[in-house]
Each structure stands twice: as C-alpha cells, then as structure tokens.
C-alpha positions as CSV (number, residue, x, y, z in Angstrom):
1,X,8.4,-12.6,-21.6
2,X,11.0,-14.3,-19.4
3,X,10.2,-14.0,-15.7
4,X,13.5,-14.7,-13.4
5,X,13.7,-16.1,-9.6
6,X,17.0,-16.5,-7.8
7,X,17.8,-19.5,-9.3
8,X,16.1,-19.7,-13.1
9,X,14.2,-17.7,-15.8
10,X,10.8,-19.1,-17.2
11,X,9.4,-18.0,-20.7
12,X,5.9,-17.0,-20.9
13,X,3.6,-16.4,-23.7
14,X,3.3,-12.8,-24.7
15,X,-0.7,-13.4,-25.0
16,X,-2.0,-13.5,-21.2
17,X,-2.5,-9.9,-19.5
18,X,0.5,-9.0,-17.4
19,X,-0.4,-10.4,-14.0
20,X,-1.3,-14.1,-15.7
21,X,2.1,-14.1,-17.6
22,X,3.5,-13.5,-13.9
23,X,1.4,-15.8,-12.0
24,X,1.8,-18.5,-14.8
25,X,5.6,-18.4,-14.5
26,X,5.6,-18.3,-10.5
27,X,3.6,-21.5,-11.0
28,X,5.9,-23.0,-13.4
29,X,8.9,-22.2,-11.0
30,X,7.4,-23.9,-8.4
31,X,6.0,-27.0,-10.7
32,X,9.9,-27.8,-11.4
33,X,10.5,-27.7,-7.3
34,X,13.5,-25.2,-7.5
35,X,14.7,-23.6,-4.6
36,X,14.5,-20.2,-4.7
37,X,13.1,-17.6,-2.1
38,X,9.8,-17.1,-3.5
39,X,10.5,-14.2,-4.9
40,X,11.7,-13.0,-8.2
41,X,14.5,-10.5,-8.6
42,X,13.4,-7.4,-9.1
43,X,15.3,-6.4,-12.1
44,X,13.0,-9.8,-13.9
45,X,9.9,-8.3,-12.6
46,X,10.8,-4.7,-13.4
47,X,11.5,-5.4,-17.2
48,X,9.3,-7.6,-17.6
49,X,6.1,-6.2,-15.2
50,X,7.0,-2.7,-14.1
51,X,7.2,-2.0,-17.6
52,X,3.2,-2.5,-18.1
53,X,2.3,-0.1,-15.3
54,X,2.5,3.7,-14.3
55,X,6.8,4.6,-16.1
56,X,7.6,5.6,-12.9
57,X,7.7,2.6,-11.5
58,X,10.3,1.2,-13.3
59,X,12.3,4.0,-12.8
60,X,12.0,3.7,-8.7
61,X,12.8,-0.3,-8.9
62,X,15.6,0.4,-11.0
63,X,17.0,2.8,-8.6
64,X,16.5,0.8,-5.4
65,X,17.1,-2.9,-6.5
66,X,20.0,-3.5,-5.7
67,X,20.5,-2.1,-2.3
68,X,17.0,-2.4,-0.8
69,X,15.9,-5.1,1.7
70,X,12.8,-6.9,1.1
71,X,9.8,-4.9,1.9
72,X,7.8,-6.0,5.0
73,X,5.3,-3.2,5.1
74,X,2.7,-1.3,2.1
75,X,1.3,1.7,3.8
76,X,-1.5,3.1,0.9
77,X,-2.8,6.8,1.1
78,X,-6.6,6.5,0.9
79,X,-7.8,9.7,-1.2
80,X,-7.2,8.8,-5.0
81,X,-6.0,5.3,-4.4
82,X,-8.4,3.5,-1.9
83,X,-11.5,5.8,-1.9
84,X,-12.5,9.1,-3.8
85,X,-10.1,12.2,-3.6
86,X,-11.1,15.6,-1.3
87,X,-13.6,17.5,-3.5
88,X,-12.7,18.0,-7.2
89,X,-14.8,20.2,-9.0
90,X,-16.9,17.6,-10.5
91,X,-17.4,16.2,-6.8
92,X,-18.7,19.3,-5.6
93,X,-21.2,19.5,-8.2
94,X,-22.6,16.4,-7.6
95,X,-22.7,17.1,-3.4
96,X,-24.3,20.2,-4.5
97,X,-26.9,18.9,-6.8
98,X,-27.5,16.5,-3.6
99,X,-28.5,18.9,-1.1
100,X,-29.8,21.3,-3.1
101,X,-27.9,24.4,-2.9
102,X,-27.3,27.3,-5.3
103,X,-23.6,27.7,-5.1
104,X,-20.8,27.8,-7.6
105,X,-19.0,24.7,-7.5
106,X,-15.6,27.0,-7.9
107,X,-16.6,29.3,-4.8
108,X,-16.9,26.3,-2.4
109,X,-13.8,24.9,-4.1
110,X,-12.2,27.8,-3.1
111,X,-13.3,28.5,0.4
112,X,-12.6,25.0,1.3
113,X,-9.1,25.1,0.6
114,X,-8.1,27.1,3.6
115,X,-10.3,25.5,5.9
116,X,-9.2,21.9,4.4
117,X,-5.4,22.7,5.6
118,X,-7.3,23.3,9.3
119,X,-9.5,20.2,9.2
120,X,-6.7,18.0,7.9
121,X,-4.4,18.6,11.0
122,X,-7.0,19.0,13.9
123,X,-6.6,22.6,14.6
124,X,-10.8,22.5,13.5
125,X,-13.0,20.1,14.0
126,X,-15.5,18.2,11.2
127,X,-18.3,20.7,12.2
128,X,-16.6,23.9,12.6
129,X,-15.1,22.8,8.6
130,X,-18.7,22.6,7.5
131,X,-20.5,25.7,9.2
132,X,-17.4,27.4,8.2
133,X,-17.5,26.3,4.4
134,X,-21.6,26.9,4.1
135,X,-20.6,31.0,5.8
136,X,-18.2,31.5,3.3
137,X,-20.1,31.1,0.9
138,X,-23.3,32.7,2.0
139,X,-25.3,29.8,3.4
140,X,-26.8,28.8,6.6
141,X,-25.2,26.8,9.0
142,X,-28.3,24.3,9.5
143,X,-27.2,22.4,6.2
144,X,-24.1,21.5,8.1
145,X,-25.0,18.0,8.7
146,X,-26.7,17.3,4.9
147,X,-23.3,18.7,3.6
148,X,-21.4,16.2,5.6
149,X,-23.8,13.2,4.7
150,X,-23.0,14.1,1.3
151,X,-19.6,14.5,1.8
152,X,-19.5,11.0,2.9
153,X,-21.2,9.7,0.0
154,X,-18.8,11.4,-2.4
155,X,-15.7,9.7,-0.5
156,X,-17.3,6.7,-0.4
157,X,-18.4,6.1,-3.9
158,X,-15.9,3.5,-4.3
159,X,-18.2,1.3,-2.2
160,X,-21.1,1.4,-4.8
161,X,-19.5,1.6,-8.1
162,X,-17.4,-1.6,-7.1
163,X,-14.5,-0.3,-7.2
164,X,-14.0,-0.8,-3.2
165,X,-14.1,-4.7,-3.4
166,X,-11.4,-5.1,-6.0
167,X,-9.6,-2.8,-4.4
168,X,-10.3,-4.5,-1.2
169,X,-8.8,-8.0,-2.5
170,X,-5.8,-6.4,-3.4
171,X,-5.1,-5.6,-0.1
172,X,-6.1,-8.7,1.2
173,X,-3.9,-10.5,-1.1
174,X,-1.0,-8.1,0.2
175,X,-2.0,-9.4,4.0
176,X,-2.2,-12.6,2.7
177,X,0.5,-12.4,1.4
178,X,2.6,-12.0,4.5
179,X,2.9,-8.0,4.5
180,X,1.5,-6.2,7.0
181,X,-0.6,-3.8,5.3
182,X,-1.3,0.2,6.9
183,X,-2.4,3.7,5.9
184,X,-0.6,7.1,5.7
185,X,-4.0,9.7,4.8
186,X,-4.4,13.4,5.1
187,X,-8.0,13.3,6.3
188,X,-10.0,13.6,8.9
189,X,-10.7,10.0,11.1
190,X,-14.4,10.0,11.4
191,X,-14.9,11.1,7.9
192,X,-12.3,8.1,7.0
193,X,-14.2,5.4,9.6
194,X,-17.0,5.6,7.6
195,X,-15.8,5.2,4.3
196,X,-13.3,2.2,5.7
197,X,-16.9,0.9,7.5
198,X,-18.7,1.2,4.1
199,X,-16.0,0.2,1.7
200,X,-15.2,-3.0,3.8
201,X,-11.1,-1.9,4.3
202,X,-11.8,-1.9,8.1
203,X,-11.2,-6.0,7.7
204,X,-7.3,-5.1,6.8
205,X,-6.1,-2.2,8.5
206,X,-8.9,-1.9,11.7
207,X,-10.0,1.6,12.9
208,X,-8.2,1.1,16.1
209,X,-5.3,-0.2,14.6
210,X,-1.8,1.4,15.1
211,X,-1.3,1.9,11.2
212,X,-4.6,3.6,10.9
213,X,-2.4,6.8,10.3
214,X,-4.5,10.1,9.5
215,X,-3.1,13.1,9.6
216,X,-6.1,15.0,11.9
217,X,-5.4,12.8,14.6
218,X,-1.1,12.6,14.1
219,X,-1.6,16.9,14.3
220,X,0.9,16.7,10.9
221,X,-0.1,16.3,7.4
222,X,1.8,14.8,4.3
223,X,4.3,16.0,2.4
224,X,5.6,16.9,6.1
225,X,8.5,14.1,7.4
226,X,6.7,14.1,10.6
227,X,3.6,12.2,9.4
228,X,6.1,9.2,8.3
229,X,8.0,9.4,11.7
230,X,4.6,8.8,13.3
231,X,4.0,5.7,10.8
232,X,7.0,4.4,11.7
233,X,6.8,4.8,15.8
234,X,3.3,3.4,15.4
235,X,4.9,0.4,13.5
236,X,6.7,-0.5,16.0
237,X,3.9,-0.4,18.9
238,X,1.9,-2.7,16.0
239,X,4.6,-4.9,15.6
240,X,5.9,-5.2,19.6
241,X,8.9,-5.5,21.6
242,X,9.7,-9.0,20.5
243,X,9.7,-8.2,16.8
244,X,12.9,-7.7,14.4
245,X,11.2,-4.6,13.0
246,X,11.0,-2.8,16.3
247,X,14.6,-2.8,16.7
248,X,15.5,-1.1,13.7
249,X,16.0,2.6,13.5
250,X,14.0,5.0,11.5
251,X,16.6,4.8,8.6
252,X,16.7,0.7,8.2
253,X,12.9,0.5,9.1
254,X,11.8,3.0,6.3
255,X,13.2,0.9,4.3
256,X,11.5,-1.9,4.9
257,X,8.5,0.5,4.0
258,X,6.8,0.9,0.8
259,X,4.1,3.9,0.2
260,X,1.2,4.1,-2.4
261,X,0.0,7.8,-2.8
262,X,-1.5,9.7,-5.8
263,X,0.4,12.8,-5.4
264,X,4.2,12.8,-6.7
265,X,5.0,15.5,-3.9
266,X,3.6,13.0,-1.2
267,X,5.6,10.1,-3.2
268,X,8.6,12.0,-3.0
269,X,8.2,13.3,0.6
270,X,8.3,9.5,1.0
271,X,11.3,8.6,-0.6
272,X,13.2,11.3,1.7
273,X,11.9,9.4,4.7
274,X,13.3,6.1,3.6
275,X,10.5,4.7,2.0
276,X,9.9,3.1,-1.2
277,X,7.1,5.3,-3.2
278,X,4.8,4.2,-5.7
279,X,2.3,6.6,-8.2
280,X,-0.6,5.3,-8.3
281,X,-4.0,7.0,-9.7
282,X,-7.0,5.2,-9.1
283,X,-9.3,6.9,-11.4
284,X,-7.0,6.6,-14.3
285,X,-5.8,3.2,-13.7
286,X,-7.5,-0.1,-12.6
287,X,-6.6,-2.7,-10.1
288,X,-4.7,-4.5,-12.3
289,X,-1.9,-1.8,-12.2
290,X,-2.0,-1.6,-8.4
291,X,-0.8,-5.0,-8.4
292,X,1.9,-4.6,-11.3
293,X,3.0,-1.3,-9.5
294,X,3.6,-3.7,-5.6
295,X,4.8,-6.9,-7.7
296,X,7.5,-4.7,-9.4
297,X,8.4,-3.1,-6.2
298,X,9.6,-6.7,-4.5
299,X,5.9,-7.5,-3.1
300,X,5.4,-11.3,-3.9
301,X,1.4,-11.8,-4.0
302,X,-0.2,-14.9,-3.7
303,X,-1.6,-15.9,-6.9
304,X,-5.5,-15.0,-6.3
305,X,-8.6,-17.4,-6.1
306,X,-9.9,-18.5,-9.1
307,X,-13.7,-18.0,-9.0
C-alpha cells in the first residue's frame, strides 16, 4: 500500500487495518523531515484509502481532486450518521412496546409521515406533532408527553449502546484537526438538544452555535438548496468579518464545504450547492469508515491518542 504526500510515496504493510497503514505512513513522512503540506494528495489516499470505504467515495474524490480547494469545513447530518434515524419500523416497535400502546407499528408509520414534513420545517410545533400522531391513530392525547420521552430515547440510543462516544472522537479529531466542524439536520431543535446534551456532541458543535443548522428552526428542509444557503450565511456570522471564509461567495465557500448525510438525494442536493458529499450509513458501517470516507475526501486527521 503506497501512501503519497506532495513530495514522496511511503510503502506500508498490507497487514494493519486501513486507518494504521495511513497513520503509519503519515508518521514515517514526517520521521524523514520532508516538506510537504501535511497533507497527502488525494489521488494517494483515494486509491489507496477511499478504496476501503463506502465505493462512492472514491468515485466523488476522483471527480473533484483536481480542482477542489482544501476543505475547511465538515458539516454532518445527524439522523443515520450521528444519532438514530426518524422512526423506522423497527423503532416504532420498540417506542411502542415502551409506552404501552396497541397500535400497528405501520399505522403510526404512516400517519407520521405527513405530520413529519410539518414538524421538520416549523409550520407545527413538537406537541401539536405528537397529539396529532396519537389522533390519527385513535389514541388519546394525554400520552403525548410518554410518546415524546420515548421518542427521545429512540434518537438517542447512540448514547447508551456506545456508539455516541466513538462517534464523538471522530468529530473531535476533525476539530482537532483544524476543521471547523457543523451540522445540516432535518429535525426538530429541542428534540436534537437533547440527544446532542445526552450523546455529548454539544462539546463540538454547541446548541447555540451558528452551525447548529436544523431545518425546523431554518423554516427549509434538505434536499431543498435553501437549507445549504442558510449553512453557508451562518458560516460566515461563525467565522466573522475578519476571516478569509467570509469573503468568499456562496460558489467558492461551498467549496470549501464538505457534507456527511445518509440519504444519496440529500448527498446530491449537496453537491449542487457546491459542496463536497459523502454516503455515510451509520448502522451499516462503523467509525472506522467515517474516518476513511473524510481522509479520502482531503480531511488530514490527527493521528488519535493511543490509550
């Protein structure tokens, strides 16, 4: 596996996982005090990293290497990539079981849908999307508020299975790292405080934070443009006046931009607005390919701390 910087190619052993090979040969680079950027070229990192994640990946590198800037800025969806996705069918079984009510998991499913577009975008609020989902199908209001608790603990399962805190070092790394790090979620913001409060992401992007982008509060929902032109204005007030990033238009800041999601059509939506988009599926990928995924896209982590 030969890794490549500005300057040089390493070799690496073919027997360390995918991120070791990389780390190893950043570390060799370094040991032999050439002068590079810090970074690898992204056609070395593609081939040789990109390759061991999600296909797609490759295939977006491949396309924007060689007329993309460095990126400055990951913006991650939350649902499916940082926390637990909306209310798949097995979800609602287990919120269900939870409170105790005798409803088809399918009929909720389904009543939910229409009132999820509503909620998503603000024209409801939280407890008008609750009362409305138990009348649909036939049950009293008063379990609003034990629907919603266990709501909550659906999306914020993540936070007791573990999976929040690696997912939380990745992004640290990524801070670390020099980037600054934001969110781009359809969701509702005080269903999303709590699961950032719970899962411990509130120490990277805070609630109050400019690139704390949900789509309730920006009144426009992804795959919509609009929802990346507020990420982007909102960049800027994060950034301030005095910053190179606030100067640039839309066009030349987007591209500065990359953008995790779990949905191709959000991914896409993405990539129209400038951005660079990664696929990335957190129930049927680990951590591991997170970071392969941002590495191959130009994003130069810091090795992490060896425990």
């Amino acid at each position: 596996w030969i890794y490549c910087s500005s300057t040089a190619r390493v070799r690496v052993s073919r027997g360390a996982p995918p991120l070791q090979r990389f780390q190893r040969a950043r570390r060799r680079l370094k040991e032999v005090q050439l002068k590079t950027t810090g970074r690898f070229h992204r056609y070395g990192v593609m081939e040789r990293v990109g390759g061991l994640g999600p296909a797609h990946v490759a295939e977006i590198v491949r396309g924007a290497a060689t007329t993309r800037p460095q990126p400055s800025v990951v913006f991650f969806d939350v649902g499916g990539v940082l926390a637990s996705d909306g209310l798949p069918s097995h979800g609602v079984a287990e919120i269900l079981a939870q409170i105790k009510l005798d409803v088809e998991p399918h009929a909720l499913i389904a009543a939910g849908k229409e009132l999820w577009n509503k909620v998503k975008v603000g024209t409801i609020t939280s407890d008008e999307f609750y009362a409305s989902l138990l009348a649909a199908v036939g049950e009293k209001p008063e379990h609003g508020a034990a629907l919603h608790k266990a709501h909550l603990d659906y999306l914020s399962r993540f936070a007791t299975d573990g999976r929040a805190a690696r997912i939380l070092e990745v992004l640290k790394r990524v801070q670390s790292s020099g980037y600054i790090v934001g969110v781009i979620s359809n969701h509702v913001a005080s269903w999303l405080s709590e699961v950032f409060t719970r899962s411990g992401f509130d120490e990277v992007v805070a609630l109050e934070s400019p690139l704390f982008v949900v789509s309730d509060t920006a009144a426009c929902a992804k795959p919509d443009a609009a929802i990346f032109k507020v990420a982007l204005d909102r960049l800027r007030a994060h950034v301030g006046a005095g910053s190179s990033l606030a100067s640039l238009e839309d066009g030349e800041l987007a591209q500065r931009c990359i953008f995790v999601d779990n949905k191709q059509s959000n991914v896409t939506a993405a990539e129209d607005s400038g951005f660079l988009g990664l696929l990335y599926e957190a129930y049927t990928s680990t951590e591991d390919v997170l970071e392969t995924s941002l590495l191959a896209a130009g994003v130069c982590l810091e090795p992490a701390d060896d425990h």
